[in-house]
N, C-alpha and C positions, 0 to 999 in steps of 0.2 A: 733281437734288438730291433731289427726292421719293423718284425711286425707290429712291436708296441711303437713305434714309432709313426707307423702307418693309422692305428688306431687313434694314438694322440692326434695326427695332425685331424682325423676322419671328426674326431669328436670334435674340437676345437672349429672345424666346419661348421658341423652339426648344431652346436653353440651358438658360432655368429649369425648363420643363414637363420634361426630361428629367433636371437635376439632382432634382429634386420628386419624381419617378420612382423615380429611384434610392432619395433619402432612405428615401422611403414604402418601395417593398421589404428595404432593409435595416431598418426599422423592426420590419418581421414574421416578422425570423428570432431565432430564439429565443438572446438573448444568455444566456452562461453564463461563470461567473467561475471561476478556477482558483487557489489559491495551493499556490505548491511551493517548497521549497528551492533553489533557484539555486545558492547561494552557502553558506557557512558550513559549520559540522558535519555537517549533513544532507545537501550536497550530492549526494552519492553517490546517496541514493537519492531524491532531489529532482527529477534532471535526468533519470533513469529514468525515474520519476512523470511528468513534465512529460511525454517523449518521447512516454508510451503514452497519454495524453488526445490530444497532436496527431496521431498516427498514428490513433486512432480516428474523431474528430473528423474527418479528411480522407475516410477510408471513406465516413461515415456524409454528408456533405454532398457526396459523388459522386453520393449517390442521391436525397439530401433527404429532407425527413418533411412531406410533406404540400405537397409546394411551396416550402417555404424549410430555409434550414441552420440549424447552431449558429454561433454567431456568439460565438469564445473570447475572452474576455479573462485574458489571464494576469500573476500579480503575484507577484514572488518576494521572499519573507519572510526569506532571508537566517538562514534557522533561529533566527529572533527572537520571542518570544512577542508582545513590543510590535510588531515588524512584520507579525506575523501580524495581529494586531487591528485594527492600520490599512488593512491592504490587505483586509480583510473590509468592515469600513465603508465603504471605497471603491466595492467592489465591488456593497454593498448600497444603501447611498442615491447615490452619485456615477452607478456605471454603472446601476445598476438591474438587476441581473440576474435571473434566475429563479432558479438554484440557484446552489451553490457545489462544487464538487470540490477536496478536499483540506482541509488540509495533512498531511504526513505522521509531522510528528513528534508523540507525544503531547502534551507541555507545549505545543505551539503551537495541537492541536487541544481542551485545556481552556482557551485565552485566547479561542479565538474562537467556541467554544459558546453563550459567554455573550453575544456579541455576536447570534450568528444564532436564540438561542431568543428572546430578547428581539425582532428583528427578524420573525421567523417567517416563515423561508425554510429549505428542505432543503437540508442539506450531506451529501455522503458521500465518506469521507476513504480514501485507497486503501489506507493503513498505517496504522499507529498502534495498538499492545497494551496500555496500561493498561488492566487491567479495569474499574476509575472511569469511562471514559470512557460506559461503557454500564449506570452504576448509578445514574445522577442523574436518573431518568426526564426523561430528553433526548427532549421530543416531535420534534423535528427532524433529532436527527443520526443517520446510518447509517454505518454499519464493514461497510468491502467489503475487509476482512484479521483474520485469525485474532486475538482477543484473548488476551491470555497464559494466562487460564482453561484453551483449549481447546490450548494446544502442547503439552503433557508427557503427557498422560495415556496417548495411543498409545504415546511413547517411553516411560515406566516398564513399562508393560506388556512392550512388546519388550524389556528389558532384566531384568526377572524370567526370563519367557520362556528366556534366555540361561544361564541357574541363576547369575546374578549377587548378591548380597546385599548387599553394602558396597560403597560408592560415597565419590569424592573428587572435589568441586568446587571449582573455579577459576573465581571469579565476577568478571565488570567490575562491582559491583554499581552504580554511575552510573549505569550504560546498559541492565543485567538484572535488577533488582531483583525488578520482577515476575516475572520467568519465573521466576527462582528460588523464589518465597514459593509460586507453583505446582504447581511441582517437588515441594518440599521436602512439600507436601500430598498431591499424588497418591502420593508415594513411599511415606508413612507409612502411607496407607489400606490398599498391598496387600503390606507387611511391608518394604518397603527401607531400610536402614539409611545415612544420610549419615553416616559415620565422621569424615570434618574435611571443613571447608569454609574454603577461603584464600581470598584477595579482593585485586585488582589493581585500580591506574587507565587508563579508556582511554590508550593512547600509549607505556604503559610497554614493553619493549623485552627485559627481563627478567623468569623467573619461575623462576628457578632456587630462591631460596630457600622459595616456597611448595611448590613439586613435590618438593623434599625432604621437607618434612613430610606432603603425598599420601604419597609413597613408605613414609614411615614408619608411617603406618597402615594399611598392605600393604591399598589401597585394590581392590578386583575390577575396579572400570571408573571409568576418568575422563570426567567432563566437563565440557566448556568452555562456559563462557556469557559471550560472547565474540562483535568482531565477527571477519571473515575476517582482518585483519591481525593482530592477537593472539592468534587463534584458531590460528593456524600456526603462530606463533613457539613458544606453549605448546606443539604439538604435537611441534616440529621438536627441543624442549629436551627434555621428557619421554620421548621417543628415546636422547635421548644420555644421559641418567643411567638410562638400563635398564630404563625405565618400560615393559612391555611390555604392560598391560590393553588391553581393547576402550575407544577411544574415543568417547564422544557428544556431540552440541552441540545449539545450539538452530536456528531458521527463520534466524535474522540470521545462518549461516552457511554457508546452501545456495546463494554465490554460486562462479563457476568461479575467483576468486581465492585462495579459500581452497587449491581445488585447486593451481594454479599456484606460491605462495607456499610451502607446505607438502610438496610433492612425496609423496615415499614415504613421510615418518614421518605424513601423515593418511589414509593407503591403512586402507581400514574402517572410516573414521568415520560415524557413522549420524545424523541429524538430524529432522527431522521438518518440512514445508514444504507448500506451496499451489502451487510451482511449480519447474521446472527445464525450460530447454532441451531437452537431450539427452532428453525426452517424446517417442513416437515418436507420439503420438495425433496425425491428420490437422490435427487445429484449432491444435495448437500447434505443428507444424514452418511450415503457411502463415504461422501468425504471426512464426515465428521468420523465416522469407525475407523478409517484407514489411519487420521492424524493422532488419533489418540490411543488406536493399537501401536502406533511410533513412538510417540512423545508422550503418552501418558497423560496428556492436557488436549480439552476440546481447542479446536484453532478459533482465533479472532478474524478481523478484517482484514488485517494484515496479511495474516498468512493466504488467506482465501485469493488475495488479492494476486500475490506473486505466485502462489501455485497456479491461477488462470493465466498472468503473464508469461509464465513460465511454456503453458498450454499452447500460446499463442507464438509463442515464438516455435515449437515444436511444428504447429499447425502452417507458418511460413516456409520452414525449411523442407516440409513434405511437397509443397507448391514449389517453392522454385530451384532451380538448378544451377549448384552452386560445384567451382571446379574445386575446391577448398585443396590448392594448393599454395604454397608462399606467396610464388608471383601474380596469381589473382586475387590475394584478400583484398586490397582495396573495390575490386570490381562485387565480389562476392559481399561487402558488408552494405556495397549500394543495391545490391539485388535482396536484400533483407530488407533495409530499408521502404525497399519500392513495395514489397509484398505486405505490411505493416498497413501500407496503405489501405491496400486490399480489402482490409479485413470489417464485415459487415454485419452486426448482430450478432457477435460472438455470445453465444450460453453457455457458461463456466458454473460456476458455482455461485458467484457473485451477481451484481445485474450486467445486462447485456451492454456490450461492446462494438463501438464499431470507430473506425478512424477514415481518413481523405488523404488526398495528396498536398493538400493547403501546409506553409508551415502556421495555419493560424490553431487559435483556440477549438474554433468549430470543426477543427479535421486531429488536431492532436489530443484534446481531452476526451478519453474513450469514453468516460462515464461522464453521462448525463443527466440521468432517471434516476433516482434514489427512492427508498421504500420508506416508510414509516411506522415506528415500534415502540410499544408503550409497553410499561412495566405491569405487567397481572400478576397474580397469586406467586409474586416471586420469581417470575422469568421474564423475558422479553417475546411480545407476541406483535404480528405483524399485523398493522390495522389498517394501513395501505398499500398498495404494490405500486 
């Protein structure tokens, strides 16, 4: 009886000391919180989002940083501003995280700024264009995707360029607001003239009776601001009433659906984006094999986006020196923060990145530089870098 009794308590050791083990190692790997779109309006590019954090995420913890992994928690907001906010709190006093990645939509990433400057912990959201977002001197938050600021300005230029003058927009304004009020800036400053501008709601299905009135103010070049499903339809309609100008769109159109959706009548449409597939640059076809031996689907912008924030944040915690125990997180989420800063010409996949110490626009909006891509023989091809 002894001896099984000696065994029992040896194993019952052997059990705790190794559960204790475990606890403690997963104690020191560096937990990181995510919220994305699952569900709801956003989805789309939520679940993109979500994919290129887990796909990086799994890279990055094949190799570890320094001995331990990221350790993801992910909470999906349901394209909710209230459940963004809740699943930020979660994430910040429940899980304790170090950083935050995401969310994608703007309105969800001004409900939870409030939450994490107040907390003071770095978030960096993989989408998100409101230029507000990076005017509040936000000590915390960083934008690892083009603000609506910097998407037009390439595209007006190439459309001057074109000996184009007047222009006829078709705006979702719900969903484009911003890129338009951008637009409509850059346009003025180097002589473009907006002759009418019509305005539709996302879902609508029809745009007949706005493109008549384009039509009638024998508009030079249309463009769409617009996501890919509307974005087609306008195009596809525009066609058929004889609409025959150069088409342009904005970033929220450089997905292969728009292509798909819209066939021949979006053949030359020109847009302006941070990324596309059909990239024959080395770093983005591995990527593109990698996402799609995972997922079965080439990745968008989105994903591209958060798999290099994801990058980025990996590429910080290799730099700094973090004691990532309870009683130092506050100190350890300002030494992320501080290293965020750091970071200068990042090459990911997407275009290059760099941030400041400023909490302004000029030091928090990584991207700046955007490329330009027009529709050929049915793909997206890059016709400026």
């Amino acid at each position: 009886m002894k001896a099984i009794s000696v065994c029992k308590v040896t194993l019952c050791v052997a059990v705790f000391t190794f559960g204790f083990l475990t606890a403690t190692c997963m104690a020191q790997n560096f937990k990181i919180g995510m919220i994305y779109s699952g569900t709801g309006s956003g989805a789309h590019t939520g679940i993109y989002a979500q994919r290129g954090v887990e796909l990086a995420a799994e890279q990055i913890n094949a190799q570890g940083i320094g001995g331990k992994k990221l350790e993801m928690i992910y909470e999906n907001d349901d394209t909710s501003t209230e459940k963004s906010v809740t699943a930020a709190k979660k994430l910040i006093y429940g899980d304790k995280v170090l950083a935050i990645i995401g969310p994608e939509m703007s309105s969800c990433i001004f409900g939870v700024q409030q939450v994490t400057e107040e907390a003071k912990i770095p978030i960096i959201s993989p989408t998100g264009s409101s230029p507000k977002l990076t005017e509040d001197k936000q000590e915390w938050y960083f934008r690892n995707s083009p603000s609506a600021r910097y998407q037009t300005v390439d595209l007006v230029e190439y459309i001057k360029n074109q000996g184009i003058k007047r222009l006829g927009l078709l705006v979702d304004w719900g969903r484009t607001s911003d890129q338009v009020k951008t637009f409509e800036e850059d346009a003025k400053k180097i002589g473009l003239t907006i002759a009418v501008m019509e305005k539709f709601q996302t879902g609508d299905t029809s745009f007949m009776s706005q493109l008549l009135k384009i039509k009638g103010e024998k508009a030079e070049g249309l463009v769409l601001f617009a996501m890919p499903t509307e974005g087609s339809a306008a195009a596809i309609q525009a066609r058929d009433l004889g609409i025959t100008v150069p088409l342009f769109g904005i970033i929220a159109m450089s997905y292969k659906e728009y292509i798909e959706m819209g066939g021949k009548a979006v053949e030359g449409t020109v847009v302006p984006t941070t990324f596309i597939p059909d990239n024959l640059d080395p770093a983005v076809q591995k990527f593109n094999g990698m996402f799609k031996a995972k997922y079965n689907v080439l990745p968008d912008h989105a994903g591209a986006h958060s798999y290099d924030a994801t990058n980025l944040l990996a590429e910080v915690l290799k730099k700094v020196k973090l004691d990532n125990k309870p009683e130092s997180l506050a100190a350890d989420r300002q030494k992320i923060r501080d290293g965020f800063t750091t970071i200068k010409n990042y090459r990911g996949v997407s275009v290059p990145i760099s941030y400041g110490p400023a909490p302004t626009a000029a030091d928090r909006d990584g991207m700046k530089s955007l490329m330009l891509v027009q529709v050929k023989g049915g793909k997206w091809v890059i016709i400026k870098k």
